[in-house]
C-alpha positions in Angstrom: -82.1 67.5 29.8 -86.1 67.6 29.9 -85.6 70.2 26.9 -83.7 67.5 24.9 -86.1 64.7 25.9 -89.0 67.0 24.8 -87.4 67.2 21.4 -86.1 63.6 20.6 -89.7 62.1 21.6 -91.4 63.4 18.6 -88.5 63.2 16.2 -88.1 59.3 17.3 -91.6 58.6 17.4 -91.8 60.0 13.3 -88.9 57.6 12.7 -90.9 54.7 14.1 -94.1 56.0 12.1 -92.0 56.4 8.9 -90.4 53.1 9.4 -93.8 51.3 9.6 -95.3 52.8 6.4 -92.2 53.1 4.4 -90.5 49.7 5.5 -93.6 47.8 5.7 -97.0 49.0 4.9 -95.9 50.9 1.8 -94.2 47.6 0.4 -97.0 45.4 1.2 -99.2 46.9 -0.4 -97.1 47.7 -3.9 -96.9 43.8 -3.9 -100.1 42.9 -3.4 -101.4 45.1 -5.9 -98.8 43.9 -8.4 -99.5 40.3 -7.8 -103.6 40.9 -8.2 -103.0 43.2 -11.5 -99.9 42.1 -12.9 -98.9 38.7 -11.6 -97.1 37.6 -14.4 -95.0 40.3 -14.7 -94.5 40.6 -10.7 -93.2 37.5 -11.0 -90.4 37.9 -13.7 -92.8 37.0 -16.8 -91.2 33.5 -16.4 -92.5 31.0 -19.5 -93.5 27.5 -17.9 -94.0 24.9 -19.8 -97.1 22.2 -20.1 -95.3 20.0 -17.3 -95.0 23.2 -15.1 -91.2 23.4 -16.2 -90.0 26.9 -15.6 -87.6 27.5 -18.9 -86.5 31.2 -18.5 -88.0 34.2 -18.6 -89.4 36.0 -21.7 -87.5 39.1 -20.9 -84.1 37.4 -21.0 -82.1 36.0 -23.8 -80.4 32.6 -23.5 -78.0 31.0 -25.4 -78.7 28.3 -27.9 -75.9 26.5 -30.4 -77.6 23.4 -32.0 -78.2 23.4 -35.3 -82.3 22.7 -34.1 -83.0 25.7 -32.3 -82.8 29.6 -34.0 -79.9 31.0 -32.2 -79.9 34.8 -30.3 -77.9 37.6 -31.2 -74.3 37.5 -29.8 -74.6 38.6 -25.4 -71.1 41.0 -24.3 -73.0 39.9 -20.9 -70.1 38.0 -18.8 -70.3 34.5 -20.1 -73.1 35.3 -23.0 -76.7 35.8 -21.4 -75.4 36.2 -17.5 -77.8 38.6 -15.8 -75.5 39.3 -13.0 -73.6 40.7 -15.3 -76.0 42.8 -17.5 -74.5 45.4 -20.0 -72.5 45.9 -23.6 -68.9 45.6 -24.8 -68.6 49.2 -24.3 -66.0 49.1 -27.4 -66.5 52.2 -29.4 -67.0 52.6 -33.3 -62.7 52.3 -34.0 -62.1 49.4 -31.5 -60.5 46.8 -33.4 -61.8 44.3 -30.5 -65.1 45.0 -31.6 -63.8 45.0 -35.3 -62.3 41.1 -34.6 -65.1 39.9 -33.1 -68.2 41.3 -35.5 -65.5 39.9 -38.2 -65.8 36.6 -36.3 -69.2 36.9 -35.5 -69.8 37.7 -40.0 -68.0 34.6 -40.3 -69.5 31.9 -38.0 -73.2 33.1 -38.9 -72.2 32.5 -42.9 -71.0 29.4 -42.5 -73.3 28.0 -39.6 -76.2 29.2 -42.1 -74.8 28.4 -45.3 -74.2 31.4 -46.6 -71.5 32.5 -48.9 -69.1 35.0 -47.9 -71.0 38.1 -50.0 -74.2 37.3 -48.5 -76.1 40.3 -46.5 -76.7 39.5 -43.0 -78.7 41.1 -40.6 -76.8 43.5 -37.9 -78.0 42.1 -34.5 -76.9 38.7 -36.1 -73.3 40.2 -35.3 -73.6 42.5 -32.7 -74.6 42.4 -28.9 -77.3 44.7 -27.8 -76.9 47.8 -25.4 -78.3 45.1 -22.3 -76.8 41.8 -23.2 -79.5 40.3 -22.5 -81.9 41.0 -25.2 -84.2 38.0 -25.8 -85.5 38.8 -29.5 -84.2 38.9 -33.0 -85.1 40.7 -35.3 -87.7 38.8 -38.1 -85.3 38.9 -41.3 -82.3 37.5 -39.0 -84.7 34.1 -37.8 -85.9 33.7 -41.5 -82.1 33.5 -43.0 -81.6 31.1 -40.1 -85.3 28.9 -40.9 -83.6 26.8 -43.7 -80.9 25.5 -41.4 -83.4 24.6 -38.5 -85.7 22.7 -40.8 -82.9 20.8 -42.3 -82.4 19.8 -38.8 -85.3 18.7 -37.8 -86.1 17.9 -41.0 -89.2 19.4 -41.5 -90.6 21.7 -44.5 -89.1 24.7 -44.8 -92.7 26.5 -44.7 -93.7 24.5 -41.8 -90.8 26.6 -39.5 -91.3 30.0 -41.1 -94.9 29.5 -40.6 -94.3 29.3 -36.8 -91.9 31.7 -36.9 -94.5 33.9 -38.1 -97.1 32.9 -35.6 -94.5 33.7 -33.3 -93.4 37.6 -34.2 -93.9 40.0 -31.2 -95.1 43.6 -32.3 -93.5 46.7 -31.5 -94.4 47.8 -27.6 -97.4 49.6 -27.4 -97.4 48.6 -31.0 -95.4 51.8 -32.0 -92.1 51.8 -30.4 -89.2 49.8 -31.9 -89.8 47.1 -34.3 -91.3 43.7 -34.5 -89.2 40.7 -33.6 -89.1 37.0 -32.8 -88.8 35.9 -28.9 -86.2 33.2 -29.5 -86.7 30.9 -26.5 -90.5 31.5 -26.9 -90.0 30.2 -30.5 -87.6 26.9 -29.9 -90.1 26.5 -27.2 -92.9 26.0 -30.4 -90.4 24.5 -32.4 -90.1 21.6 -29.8 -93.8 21.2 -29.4 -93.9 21.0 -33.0 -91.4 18.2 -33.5 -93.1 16.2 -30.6 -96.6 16.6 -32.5 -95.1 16.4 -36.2 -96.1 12.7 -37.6 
Protein backbone atom coordinates (compact mmCIF):
# COMPACT_ATOMS: atom_id res chain seq x y z
CA UNK A 1 0.00 0.00 0.00
CA UNK A 2 2.89 2.61 0.82
CA UNK A 3 4.52 1.24 -2.54
CA UNK A 4 1.30 2.35 -4.42
CA UNK A 5 0.98 5.66 -2.51
CA UNK A 6 4.64 6.31 -3.38
CA UNK A 7 3.82 5.93 -7.03
CA UNK A 8 0.42 7.74 -7.48
CA UNK A 9 1.80 10.94 -5.62
CA UNK A 10 4.03 11.94 -8.34
CA UNK A 11 1.96 10.76 -11.25
CA UNK A 12 -1.23 12.85 -9.62
CA UNK A 13 0.80 15.71 -8.78
CA UNK A 14 2.10 15.91 -12.86
CA UNK A 15 -1.68 15.77 -13.71
CA UNK A 16 -2.36 18.68 -11.52
CA UNK A 17 0.88 20.48 -12.95
CA UNK A 18 -0.13 19.63 -16.60
CA UNK A 19 -3.73 20.64 -15.90
CA UNK A 20 -2.63 24.14 -14.79
CA UNK A 21 -0.39 24.99 -17.75
CA UNK A 22 -2.25 23.08 -20.42
CA UNK A 23 -5.85 24.03 -19.17
CA UNK A 24 -5.12 27.43 -18.07
CA UNK A 25 -1.80 29.09 -18.34
CA UNK A 26 -1.15 27.80 -21.80
CA UNK A 27 -4.68 29.26 -22.99
CA UNK A 28 -4.30 32.52 -21.37
CA UNK A 29 -1.58 33.36 -22.69
CA UNK A 30 -2.36 32.26 -26.62
CA UNK A 31 -5.28 34.84 -26.04
CA UNK A 32 -3.69 37.49 -24.76
CA UNK A 33 -1.11 37.53 -27.27
CA UNK A 34 -3.75 37.17 -30.08
CA UNK A 35 -5.82 39.94 -28.73
CA UNK A 36 -2.50 42.39 -28.39
CA UNK A 37 -1.18 41.23 -32.08
CA UNK A 38 -4.09 40.27 -33.88
CA UNK A 39 -7.25 41.63 -32.31
CA UNK A 40 -9.17 41.77 -35.26
CA UNK A 41 -8.73 38.54 -36.35
CA UNK A 42 -9.04 37.07 -32.66
CA UNK A 43 -12.15 38.32 -32.71
CA UNK A 44 -13.70 36.85 -35.92
CA UNK A 45 -12.55 39.92 -38.38
CA UNK A 46 -16.19 41.12 -37.77
CA UNK A 47 -16.96 44.48 -40.17
CA UNK A 48 -18.77 47.11 -37.87
CA UNK A 49 -20.24 49.76 -39.21
CA UNK A 50 -19.98 53.79 -38.41
CA UNK A 51 -22.86 53.34 -35.80
CA UNK A 52 -20.92 50.44 -34.18
CA UNK A 53 -23.38 47.97 -36.02
CA UNK A 54 -21.75 44.57 -36.22
CA UNK A 55 -22.82 43.36 -40.06
CA UNK A 56 -21.00 39.94 -40.45
CA UNK A 57 -17.83 38.92 -40.61
CA UNK A 58 -15.45 39.45 -43.66
CA UNK A 59 -14.60 35.86 -43.71
CA UNK A 60 -18.18 34.72 -44.23
CA UNK A 61 -20.47 34.98 -47.15
CA UNK A 62 -24.08 36.04 -46.76
CA UNK A 63 -26.84 36.01 -48.79
CA UNK A 64 -28.22 38.95 -50.62
CA UNK A 65 -31.37 38.85 -53.34
CA UNK A 66 -32.34 42.58 -54.14
CA UNK A 67 -31.78 43.86 -57.13
CA UNK A 68 -29.46 46.83 -55.09
CA UNK A 69 -26.86 44.80 -53.69
CA UNK A 70 -24.15 42.36 -55.88
CA UNK A 71 -25.30 38.98 -55.00
CA UNK A 72 -22.61 35.95 -53.65
CA UNK A 73 -22.02 32.85 -55.43
CA UNK A 74 -24.64 30.10 -54.77
CA UNK A 75 -23.86 28.44 -50.62
CA UNK A 76 -24.60 24.20 -50.62
CA UNK A 77 -24.19 25.38 -46.81
CA UNK A 78 -27.68 24.14 -45.01
CA UNK A 79 -29.97 27.02 -45.79
CA UNK A 80 -27.33 29.08 -48.08
CA UNK A 81 -24.48 30.76 -45.88
CA UNK A 82 -25.25 28.74 -42.41
CA UNK A 83 -21.94 28.23 -40.65
CA UNK A 84 -23.10 25.51 -38.49
CA UNK A 85 -23.42 23.77 -41.33
CA UNK A 86 -20.11 24.56 -43.32
CA UNK A 87 -19.24 22.41 -46.38
CA UNK A 88 -20.18 21.56 -50.40
CA UNK A 89 -22.82 19.65 -52.25
CA UNK A 90 -20.49 16.80 -52.34
CA UNK A 91 -22.24 15.86 -55.84
CA UNK A 92 -19.59 14.60 -58.19
CA UNK A 93 -18.92 15.65 -61.90
CA UNK A 94 -22.03 13.09 -63.37
CA UNK A 95 -24.62 14.03 -60.69
CA UNK A 96 -27.53 15.18 -62.42
CA UNK A 97 -28.55 17.09 -59.05
CA UNK A 98 -25.67 19.11 -59.53
CA UNK A 99 -26.42 19.21 -63.37
CA UNK A 100 -30.26 20.61 -62.43
CA UNK A 101 -29.27 23.02 -60.21
CA UNK A 102 -26.00 24.73 -62.09
CA UNK A 103 -28.75 24.51 -65.03
CA UNK A 104 -31.02 26.56 -62.67
CA UNK A 105 -28.46 28.49 -61.19
CA UNK A 106 -27.27 29.47 -65.58
CA UNK A 107 -30.73 30.46 -65.72
CA UNK A 108 -31.72 32.75 -62.86
CA UNK A 109 -28.22 34.70 -63.11
CA UNK A 110 -29.20 35.33 -67.13
CA UNK A 111 -32.24 36.57 -66.52
CA UNK A 112 -31.71 38.37 -63.00
CA UNK A 113 -28.79 40.22 -65.07
CA UNK A 114 -30.27 40.57 -68.27
CA UNK A 115 -28.44 38.42 -70.15
CA UNK A 116 -29.47 36.39 -73.06
CA UNK A 117 -29.38 32.79 -72.98
CA UNK A 118 -25.76 32.50 -75.09
CA UNK A 119 -24.16 34.88 -72.81
CA UNK A 120 -20.83 33.61 -70.93
CA UNK A 121 -21.07 33.71 -67.38
CA UNK A 122 -18.65 33.36 -64.81
CA UNK A 123 -18.35 29.71 -63.00
CA UNK A 124 -18.62 30.72 -59.24
CA UNK A 125 -21.74 32.62 -60.51
CA UNK A 126 -23.27 28.95 -60.68
CA UNK A 127 -21.42 26.93 -58.42
CA UNK A 128 -20.96 26.72 -54.59
CA UNK A 129 -17.46 26.76 -53.31
CA UNK A 130 -15.62 23.74 -51.55
CA UNK A 131 -16.71 25.74 -47.90
CA UNK A 132 -20.13 27.24 -48.57
CA UNK A 133 -19.28 29.86 -47.04
CA UNK A 134 -17.00 31.74 -49.35
CA UNK A 135 -17.53 35.54 -48.95
CA UNK A 136 -15.86 36.80 -52.44
CA UNK A 137 -16.60 36.77 -56.04
CA UNK A 138 -14.65 36.69 -58.43
CA UNK A 139 -14.09 40.49 -60.27
CA UNK A 140 -15.50 39.59 -63.82
CA UNK A 141 -18.72 37.94 -62.03
CA UNK A 142 -19.52 41.57 -59.93
CA UNK A 143 -18.81 43.54 -63.13
CA UNK A 144 -21.54 41.50 -65.35
CA UNK A 145 -23.74 42.10 -62.27
CA UNK A 146 -22.73 46.29 -61.99
CA UNK A 147 -25.21 47.27 -64.72
CA UNK A 148 -28.14 45.77 -62.81
CA UNK A 149 -27.19 47.37 -59.37
CA UNK A 150 -26.85 50.76 -60.89
CA UNK A 151 -30.06 50.56 -62.66
CA UNK A 152 -31.26 50.05 -59.18
CA UNK A 153 -30.08 52.49 -57.42
CA UNK A 154 -29.95 54.41 -60.29
CA UNK A 155 -26.75 55.62 -60.34
CA UNK A 156 -23.91 55.79 -63.33
CA UNK A 157 -22.90 52.75 -64.38
CA UNK A 158 -19.02 53.98 -63.79
CA UNK A 159 -19.87 55.29 -60.46
CA UNK A 160 -20.56 51.29 -59.17
CA UNK A 161 -17.73 49.71 -61.14
CA UNK A 162 -15.56 52.43 -59.84
CA UNK A 163 -16.19 51.17 -56.28
CA UNK A 164 -16.26 47.90 -57.16
CA UNK A 165 -12.76 48.46 -58.20
CA UNK A 166 -11.70 50.32 -55.04
CA UNK A 167 -13.04 47.41 -53.43
CA UNK A 168 -11.05 44.22 -55.12
CA UNK A 169 -9.11 42.12 -52.53
CA UNK A 170 -5.64 40.75 -53.84
CA UNK A 171 -4.55 37.40 -53.84
CA UNK A 172 -3.36 36.26 -50.08
CA UNK A 173 0.07 37.06 -49.52
CA UNK A 174 -0.57 38.64 -52.89
CA UNK A 175 0.39 35.28 -54.80
CA UNK A 176 -1.96 32.67 -53.92
CA UNK A 177 -5.40 32.41 -55.62
CA UNK A 178 -6.80 35.31 -57.42
CA UNK A 179 -8.12 38.70 -56.74
CA UNK A 180 -11.79 39.12 -55.93
CA UNK A 181 -14.54 41.38 -54.56
CA UNK A 182 -15.68 40.87 -50.74
CA UNK A 183 -19.44 41.13 -51.40
CA UNK A 184 -20.86 42.29 -48.04
CA UNK A 185 -17.74 44.62 -47.80
CA UNK A 186 -18.81 46.01 -51.14
CA UNK A 187 -22.91 46.52 -50.53
CA UNK A 188 -21.55 47.78 -47.38
CA UNK A 189 -19.77 50.89 -49.88
CA UNK A 190 -22.57 50.63 -52.08
CA UNK A 191 -24.97 51.80 -49.16
CA UNK A 192 -22.66 54.48 -47.95
CA UNK A 193 -22.55 55.64 -51.39
CA UNK A 194 -26.29 55.93 -52.01
CA UNK A 195 -26.71 57.74 -48.49
CA UNK A 196 -23.86 60.42 -49.74
CA UNK A 197 -24.94 60.44 -53.60
CA UNK A 198 -26.82 63.93 -54.13
Amino acid sequence: MKKLVTELRPAIASTVIFAVVCCGLYPLVVFGISQALFHDKANGSLIVGKDGTIHGSQLLGQQFTADKYFHSRPSAAGNGYDATSSGGSNFGPTSKKLADSITQNLADYRSRNGLSTNDAVPADAVTASGSGLDPHISIHNAEVQAPRVAKARNLPVEKVLELLRRNIDPPSLGFLGEPGVNVLKLNLALDDLSTTSP
